[in-house]
N, C-alpha and C positions, 0 to 999 in steps of 0.2 A: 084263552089260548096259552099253550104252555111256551117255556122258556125254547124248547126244542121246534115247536110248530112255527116261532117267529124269526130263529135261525134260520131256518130250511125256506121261509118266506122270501128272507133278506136274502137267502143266494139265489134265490128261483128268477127273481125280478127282474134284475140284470141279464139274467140270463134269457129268458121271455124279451127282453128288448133286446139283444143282439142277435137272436133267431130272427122275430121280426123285421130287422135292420138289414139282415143278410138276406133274407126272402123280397124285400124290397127295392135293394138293392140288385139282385137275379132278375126281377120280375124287369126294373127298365132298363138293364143292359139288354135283355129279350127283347121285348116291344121295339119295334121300327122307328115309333114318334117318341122316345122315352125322354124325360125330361135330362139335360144337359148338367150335370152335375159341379165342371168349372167351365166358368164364364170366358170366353174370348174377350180378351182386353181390348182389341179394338173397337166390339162391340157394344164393349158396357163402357167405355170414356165419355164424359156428360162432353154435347154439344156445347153447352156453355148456355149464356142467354140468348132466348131468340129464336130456341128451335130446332128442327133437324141440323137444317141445313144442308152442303155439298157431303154426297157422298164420302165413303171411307172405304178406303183401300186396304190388301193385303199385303204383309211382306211379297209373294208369290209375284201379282198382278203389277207391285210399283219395280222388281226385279226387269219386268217384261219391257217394262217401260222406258228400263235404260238407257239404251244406244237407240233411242227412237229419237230424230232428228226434232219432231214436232211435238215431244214431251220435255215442257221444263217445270223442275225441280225447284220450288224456292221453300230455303232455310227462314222460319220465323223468329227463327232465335236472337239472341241479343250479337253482336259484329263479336263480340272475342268470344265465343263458345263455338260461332261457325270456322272462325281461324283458326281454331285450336283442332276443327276436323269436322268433314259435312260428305253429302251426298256425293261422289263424281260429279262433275260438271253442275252442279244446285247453285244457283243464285241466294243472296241474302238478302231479304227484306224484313227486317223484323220487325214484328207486328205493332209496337205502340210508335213505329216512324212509318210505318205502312201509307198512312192517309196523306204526308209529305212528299216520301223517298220513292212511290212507285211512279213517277211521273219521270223520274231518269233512268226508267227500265222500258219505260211503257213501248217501243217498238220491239224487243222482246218479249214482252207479256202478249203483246196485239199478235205477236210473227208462232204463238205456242198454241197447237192443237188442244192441247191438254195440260193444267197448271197444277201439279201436285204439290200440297203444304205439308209442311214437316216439323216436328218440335221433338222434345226429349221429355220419356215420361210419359205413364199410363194418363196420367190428369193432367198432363199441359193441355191448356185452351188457347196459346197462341198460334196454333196453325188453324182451328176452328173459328178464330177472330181474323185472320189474316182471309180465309178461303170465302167466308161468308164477307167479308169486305170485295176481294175479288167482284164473286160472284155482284155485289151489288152495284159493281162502279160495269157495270156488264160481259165482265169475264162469264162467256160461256159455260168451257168444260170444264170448273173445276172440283179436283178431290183433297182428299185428307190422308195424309198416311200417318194416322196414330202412333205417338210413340215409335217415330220412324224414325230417330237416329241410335236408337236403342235395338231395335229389331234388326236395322239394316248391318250395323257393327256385328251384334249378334248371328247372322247369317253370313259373317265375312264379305262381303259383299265391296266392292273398288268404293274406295271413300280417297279425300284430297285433303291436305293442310293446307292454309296459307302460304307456309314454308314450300311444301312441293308445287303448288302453282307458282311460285314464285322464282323458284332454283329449277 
């Protein structure tokens, strides 16, 4: 091979893979069932140990769920990160007092159609330890809103401080 055949090699190559790349590319934005190129974060958050577990929610469907009398909102997070700003009207049970602290909720927990858990961050597992707790002490209906005080800020959505429940 001459010096010229292994030039023209070395540009063809790259060039052969982003043809490829682009053809493949076409081919599963076309296709109906094409494979999902980024991953929904709610999606892909590890349950943690243990399992499924309680479903998970969307921004969209925990919106819906707002001003609904028989949906409560409990914050897992730690007492100074829900003071400093959480869901409208979300209660706080953070998850490693969870097994303690739900017991001076518990006619609010028992009086809720629907218990959605909430934390901050694509990978926090303390709404998935808190819901799968829930669900085991025999909560019902409960979900998960991944990475829901991230999401819910980010959609602007009525949030509270401490400071404004309080003043």
């Amino acid at each position: 091979m001459t010096h010229r055949n292994i030039r023209k090699a070395l540009w063809q190559t790259p060039m052969l893979i982003l043809f490829a790349l682009a053809i493949g590319l076409g081919v599963n934005q076309w296709r109906s069932d094409g494979l999902a190129l980024v991953g929904d974060p709610a999606a892909m958050a590890s349950p943690g140990p243990g399992g499924a577990g309680p479903p998970k929610i969307e921004t969209r469907e925990a919106r819906r769920y707002l001003d609904q009398d028989e949906i409560l909102f409990l914050d897992a997070r730690p007492a100074h990160q829900y003071a400093e700003g959480h869901i409208r009207g979300a209660l706080n049970l953070p998850w490693p007092q969870a097994e303690t602290d739900f017991i001076h909720m518990a006619d609010q927990l028992d009086a809720a159609g629907i218990i959605i858990t909430y934390c901050d961050g694509e990978t926090c597992t303390l709404s998935h330890e808190l819901a799968r707790f829930l669900a085991d002490m025999g909560f019902g209906d409960v979900r998960i809103f991944v990475n829901g005080w991230t999401l819910w800020r980010e959609a602007g959505l009525p949030i509270e401080t401490e400071s404004s429940q309080n003043g």
